[in-house]
N, C-alpha and C positions, 0 to 999 in steps of 0.2 A: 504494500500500500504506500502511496504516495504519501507525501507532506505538502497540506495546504496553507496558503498564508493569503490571508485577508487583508488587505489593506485597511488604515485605520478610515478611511472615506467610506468603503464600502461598508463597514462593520456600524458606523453611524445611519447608512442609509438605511441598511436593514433593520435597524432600533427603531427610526423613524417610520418604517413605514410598517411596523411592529407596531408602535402605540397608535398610528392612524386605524388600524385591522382591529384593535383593540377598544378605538371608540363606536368604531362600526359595527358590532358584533362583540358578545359575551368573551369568547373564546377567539374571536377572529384574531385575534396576535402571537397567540400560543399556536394554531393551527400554520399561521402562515409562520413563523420559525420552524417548526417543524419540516414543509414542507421546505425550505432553505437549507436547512441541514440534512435534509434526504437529498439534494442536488449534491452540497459539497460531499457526501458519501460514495455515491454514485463515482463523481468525479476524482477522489483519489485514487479507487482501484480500475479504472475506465478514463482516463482524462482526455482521450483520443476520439469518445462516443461521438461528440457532435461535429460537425465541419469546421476549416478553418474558414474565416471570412474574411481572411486577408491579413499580408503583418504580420501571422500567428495570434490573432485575436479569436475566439471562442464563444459561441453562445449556446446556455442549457437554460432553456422554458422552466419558471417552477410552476409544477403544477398543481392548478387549482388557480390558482392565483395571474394578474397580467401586470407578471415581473419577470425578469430575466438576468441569467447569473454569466456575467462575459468574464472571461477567463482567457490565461495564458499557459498551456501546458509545455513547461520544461522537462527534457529529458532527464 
């Protein structure tokens, strides 16, 4: 398995948009981390699953949710 590292940017947007899912919905902040954490799980042992889209830049859909986790897989 891979080693992931989040950026402190991204690691804020996902809070943020954490407590937004949260106003919206009982549970909706804890479901959509969830689903965040099941991409970056995904993406350690798979970091090649989705296409490159140029540059080496990466995108994996969370699902449920219309957010997206753009990544950079090193060898």
């Amino acid at each position: 398995m891979r080693r992931l590292v989040v950026r402190r940017e991204a690691r804020a947007d996902i809070l943020e948009a954490r407590t937004w899912y949260d106003r919206d919905t009982h549970d909706g902040g804890d479901r959509f981390l969830y689903a965040v954490n099941a991409v970056f799980k995904t993406l350690a042992v798979a970091p090649n699953l989705w296409p490159d889209l140029g540059q080496g830049v990466r995108r994996s859909p969370v699902r449920g949710f219309p957010y997206s986790v753009y990544y950079f897989a090193d060898e």
